[in-house]
C-alpha positions in Angstrom: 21.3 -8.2 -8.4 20.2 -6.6 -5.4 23.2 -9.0 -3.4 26.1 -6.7 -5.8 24.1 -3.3 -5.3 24.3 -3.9 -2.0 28.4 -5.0 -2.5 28.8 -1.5 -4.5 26.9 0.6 -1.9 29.0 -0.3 1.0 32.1 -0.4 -1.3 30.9 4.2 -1.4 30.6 4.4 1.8 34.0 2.8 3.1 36.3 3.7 0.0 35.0 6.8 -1.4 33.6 7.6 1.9 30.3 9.5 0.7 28.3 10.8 2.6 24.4 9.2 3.4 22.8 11.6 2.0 24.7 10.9 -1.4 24.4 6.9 -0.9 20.9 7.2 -0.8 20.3 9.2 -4.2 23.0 6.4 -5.9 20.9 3.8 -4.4 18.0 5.4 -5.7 19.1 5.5 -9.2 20.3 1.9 -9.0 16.8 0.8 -8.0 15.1 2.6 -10.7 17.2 0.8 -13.2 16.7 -2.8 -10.8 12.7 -2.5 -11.1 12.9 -1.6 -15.0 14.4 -4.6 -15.4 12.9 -7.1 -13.0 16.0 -8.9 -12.9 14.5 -11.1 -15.5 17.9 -12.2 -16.6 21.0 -12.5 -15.0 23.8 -9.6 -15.0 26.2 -10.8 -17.2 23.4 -10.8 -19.9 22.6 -7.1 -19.8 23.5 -5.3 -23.1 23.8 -1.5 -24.1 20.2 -2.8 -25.6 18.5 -3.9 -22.2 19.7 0.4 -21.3 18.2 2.6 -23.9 14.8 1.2 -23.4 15.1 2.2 -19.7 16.5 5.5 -20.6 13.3 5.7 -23.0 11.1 5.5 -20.1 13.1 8.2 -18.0 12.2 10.9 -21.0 8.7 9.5 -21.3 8.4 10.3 -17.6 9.6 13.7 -18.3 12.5 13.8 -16.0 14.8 16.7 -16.8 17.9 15.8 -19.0 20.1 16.6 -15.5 18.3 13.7 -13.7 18.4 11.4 -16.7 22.4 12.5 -16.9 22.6 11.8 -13.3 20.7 8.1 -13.4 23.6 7.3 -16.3 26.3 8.6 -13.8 25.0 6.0 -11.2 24.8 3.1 -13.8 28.1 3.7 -15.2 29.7 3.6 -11.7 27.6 0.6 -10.8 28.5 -1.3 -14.4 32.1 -0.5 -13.8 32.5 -1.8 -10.7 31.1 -5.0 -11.4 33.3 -5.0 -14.0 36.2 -4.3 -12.4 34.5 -7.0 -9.7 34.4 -9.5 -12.6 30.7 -10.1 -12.4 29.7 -8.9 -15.5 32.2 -9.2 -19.1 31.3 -6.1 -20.8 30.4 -3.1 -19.8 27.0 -2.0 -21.4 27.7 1.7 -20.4 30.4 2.0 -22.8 28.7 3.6 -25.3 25.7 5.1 -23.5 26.3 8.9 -23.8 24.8 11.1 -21.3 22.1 13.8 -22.2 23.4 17.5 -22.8 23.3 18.8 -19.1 22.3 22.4 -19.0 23.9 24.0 -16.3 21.5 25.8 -14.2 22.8 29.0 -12.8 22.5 29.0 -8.4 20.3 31.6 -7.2 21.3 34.1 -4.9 18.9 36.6 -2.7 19.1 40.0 -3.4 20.7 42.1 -0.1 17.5 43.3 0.9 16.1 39.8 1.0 19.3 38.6 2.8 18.4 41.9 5.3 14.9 40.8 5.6 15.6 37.0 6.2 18.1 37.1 9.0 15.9 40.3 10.4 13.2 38.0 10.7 13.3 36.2 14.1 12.3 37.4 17.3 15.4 37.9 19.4 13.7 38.1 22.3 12.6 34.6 22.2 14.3 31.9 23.1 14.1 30.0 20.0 14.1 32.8 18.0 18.0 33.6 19.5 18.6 30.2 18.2 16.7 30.6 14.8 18.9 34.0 14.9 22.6 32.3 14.9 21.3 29.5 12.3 20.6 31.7 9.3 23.4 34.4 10.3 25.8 31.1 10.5 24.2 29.7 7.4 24.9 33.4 5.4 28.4 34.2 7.0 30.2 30.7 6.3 28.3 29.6 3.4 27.8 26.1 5.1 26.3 23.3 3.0 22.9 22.1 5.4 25.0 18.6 6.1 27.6 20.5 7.6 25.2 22.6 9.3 23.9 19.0 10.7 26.9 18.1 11.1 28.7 20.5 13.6 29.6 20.1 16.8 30.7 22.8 19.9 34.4 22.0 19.8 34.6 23.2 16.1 33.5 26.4 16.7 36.6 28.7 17.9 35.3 32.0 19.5 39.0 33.2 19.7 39.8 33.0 16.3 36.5 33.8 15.0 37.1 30.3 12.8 34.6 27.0 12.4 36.3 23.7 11.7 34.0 22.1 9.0 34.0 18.7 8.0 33.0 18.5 4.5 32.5 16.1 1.4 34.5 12.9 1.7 35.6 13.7 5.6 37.4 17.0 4.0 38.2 19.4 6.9 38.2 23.0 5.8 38.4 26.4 8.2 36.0 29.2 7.3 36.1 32.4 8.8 33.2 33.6 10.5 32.2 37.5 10.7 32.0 39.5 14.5 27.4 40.0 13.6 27.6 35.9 13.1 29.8 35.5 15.9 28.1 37.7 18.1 24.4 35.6 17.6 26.3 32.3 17.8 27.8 33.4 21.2 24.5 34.3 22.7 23.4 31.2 21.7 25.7 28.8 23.7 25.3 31.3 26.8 22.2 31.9 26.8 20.1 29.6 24.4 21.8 26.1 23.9 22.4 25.0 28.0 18.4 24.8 28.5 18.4 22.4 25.6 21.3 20.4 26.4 20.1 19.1 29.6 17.2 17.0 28.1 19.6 15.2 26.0 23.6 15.9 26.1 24.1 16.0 22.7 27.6 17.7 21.3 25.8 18.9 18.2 26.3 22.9 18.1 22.3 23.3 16.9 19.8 22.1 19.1 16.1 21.1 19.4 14.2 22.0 22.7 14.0 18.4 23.1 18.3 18.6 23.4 18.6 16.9 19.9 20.5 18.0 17.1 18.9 19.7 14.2 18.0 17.8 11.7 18.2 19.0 7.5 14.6 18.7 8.1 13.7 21.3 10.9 16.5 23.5 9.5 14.8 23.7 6.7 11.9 24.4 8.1 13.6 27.5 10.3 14.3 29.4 7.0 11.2 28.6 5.0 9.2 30.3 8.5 11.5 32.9 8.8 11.6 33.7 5.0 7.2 33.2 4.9 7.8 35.8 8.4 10.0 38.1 6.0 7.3 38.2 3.9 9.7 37.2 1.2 7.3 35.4 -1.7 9.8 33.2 -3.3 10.5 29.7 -2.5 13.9 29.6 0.0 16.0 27.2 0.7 19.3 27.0 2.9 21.7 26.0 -0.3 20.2 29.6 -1.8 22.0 31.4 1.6 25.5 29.1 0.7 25.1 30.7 -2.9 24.3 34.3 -1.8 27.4 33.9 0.7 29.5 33.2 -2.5 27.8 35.7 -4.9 27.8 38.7 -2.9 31.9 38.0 -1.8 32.7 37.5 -5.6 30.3 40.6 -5.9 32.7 42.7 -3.5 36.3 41.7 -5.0 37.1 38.3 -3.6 39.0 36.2 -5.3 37.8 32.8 -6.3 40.6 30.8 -5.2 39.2 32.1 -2.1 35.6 31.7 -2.1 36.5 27.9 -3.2 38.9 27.0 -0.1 35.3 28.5 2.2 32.9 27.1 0.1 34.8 23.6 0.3 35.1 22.8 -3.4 37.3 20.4 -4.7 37.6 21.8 -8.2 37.3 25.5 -9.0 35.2 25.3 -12.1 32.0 24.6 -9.6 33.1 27.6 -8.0 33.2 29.5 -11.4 29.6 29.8 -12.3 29.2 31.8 -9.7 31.5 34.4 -11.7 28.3 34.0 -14.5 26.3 35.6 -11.7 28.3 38.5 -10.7 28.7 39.7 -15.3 24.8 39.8 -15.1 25.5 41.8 -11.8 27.9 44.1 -13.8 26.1 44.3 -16.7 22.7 45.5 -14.5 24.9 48.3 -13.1 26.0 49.1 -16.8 23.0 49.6 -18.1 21.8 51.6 -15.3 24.6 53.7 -14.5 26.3 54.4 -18.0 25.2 57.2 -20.3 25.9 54.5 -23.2 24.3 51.6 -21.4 
C-alpha cells in the first residue's frame, strides 16, 4: 500500500501542484486509514465494509465531524486515483457519505485589538522594526502565513505600493499594500533586513537575525508575543489578521469580488462567509443605535 500512497502523493505535488504544507495533512489522513487497516489484505480487497469500521473509530476518538469529513475527502481522492490507476476494481468510497460539516464562521479582532496588536512592538528595536512590518504586512494584505514564508524582495514594489504573491497551486495574485504598511516595510529593508542578510544571503523578504527566512513557526511565534505584549487575552493567530483584513474591508463597503481577487480565492462562496460576519456587524449597530432595535 504504502508503494501507491507514495505514487498518489507525488502525483499532488507535480499535477495538482499543492503545496507541502497541504501534502502533508493528505498524507496524514492516508496514514491513519493505512495503520487501521494493517494492510492485512491487499487493495483490491477493500470494501465500503473494511471503511465504516474505520470511520467508527474516528467518532469514538471524538474528532470533530469537519476532520472526519476531511479524512473521507483524502480517501476518496486516494480510492479514485487508484482506480483511475487500475489498481483497485471498485471504488469503496462510492457510497461513503461525508459527515454534515458545520461551517465555522472566521474570527476577526475587534479594531481596538487590531490597534493594540500592531502597536505592540518596540520600534526602537531592531527586531521590533522587523516584528513592526510583519503584522502591519500580515493586516494590510491579508497574506495567508505560506505566503508570508514564501515572499521574496523582488515581489515587493515600493513604486506601486503592490506585492506579487504567489498563492495556492503557484497562483500569482497582486494585492495592494496601504502607505502605514508600506512605510514599516520600507524601514525594514533600509534599516533592519541588510544586518541580517549578511550572515546568510537569503532572497526571503522576512528574515531571522541568523539571515534565514522566517519560518510559519517563528512567525507565529511574533504575533502570539506581541498579542501576550498587547495584553490581548485571547488566543491569536496570523490566519485571524487575514480574516480581520477581509472583515473590516467588507465592513467599510468593499465589494466582494474584490476582497476575493486580494484574498486569493478561487471561488467566491469562501469569500462569502465573511458577509455572515459583517450582518452580525449590522445587526450589533441596529440594536444599539435604533430607537426600535
Amino acid at each position: 500500500m504504502q508503494d501507491l500512497i507514495d505514487l498518489y502523493l507525488t502525483s499532488l505535488r507535480v499535477e495538482r501542484r499543492l503545496s507541502p504544507h497541504t501534502l502533508e495533512a493528505y498524507a496524514s489522513d492516508i496514514l491513519k486509514f493505512q495503520h487501521f487497516y494493517a494492510e492485512e489484505n491487499s487493495l483490491s480487497s477493500i470494501r465500503e465494509a473494511d471503511i465504516l469500521p474505520f470511520l467508527a473509530e474516528l467518532a469514538q476518538k471524538k474528532l470533530s465531524s469537519r476532520s472526519i469529513a476531511r479524512i473521507v475527502a483524502s480517501l476518496r481522492g486516494f480510492f479514485s486515483f487508484l482506480l483511475h490507476e487500475k489498481a483497485i476494481e471498485r471504488d469503496p468510497m462510492e457510497f461513503i457519505e461525508s459527515p454534515a460539516k458545520f461551517q465555522k464562521l472566521p474570527r476577526a479582532l475587534r479594531l481596538d485589538e487590531v490597534d493594540a496588536l500592531l502597536t505592540a512592538p518596540d520600534q526602537k528595536e531592531i527586531l521590533g522594526k522587523r516584528d513592526f512590518a510583519i503584522l502591519q504586512l500580515f493586516y494590510a494584505s491579508g497574506l495567508r502565513i505560506s505566503e508570508m514564508t514564501g515572499l521574496t524582495v523582488d515581489r515587493v514594489d515600493f513604486q506601486t505600493g503592490v506585492v506579487r504573491v504567489m498563492g495556492k497551486w503557484s497562483k500569482e495574485r497582486l494585492v495592494p499594500v496601504g502607505k502605514i504598511a508600506l512605510q514599516a516595510l520600507q524601514t525594514y529593508v533600509d534599516e533592519v533586513r541588510p544586518r541580517f542578510y549578511e550572515k546568510h544571503r537569503s532572497e526571503k523578504f522576512f528574515l531571522s537575525q541568523q539571515g534565514e527566512g522566517l519560518t510559519r513557526q517563528r512567525l507565529w511565534g511574533v504575533v502570539k508575543a506581541c498579542a501576550r505584549k498587547a495584553g490581548i487575552q485571547k488566543r491569536i493567530t496570523p490566519h485571524m489578521l487575514r480574516h480581520s483584513f477581509a472583515t473590516h474591508l467588507l465592513e467599510r463597503g468593499a465589494d466582494l469580488r474584490s476582497v476575493q481577487m486580494m484574498l486569493g480565492h478561487s471561488n467566491i462562496a469562501t469569500t462569502q462567509i465573511y458577509t455572515h460576519l459583517t450582518r452580525q456587524h449590522l445587526k450589533k449597530l441596529h440594536e444599539k443605535y435604533h430607537p426600535r432595535g
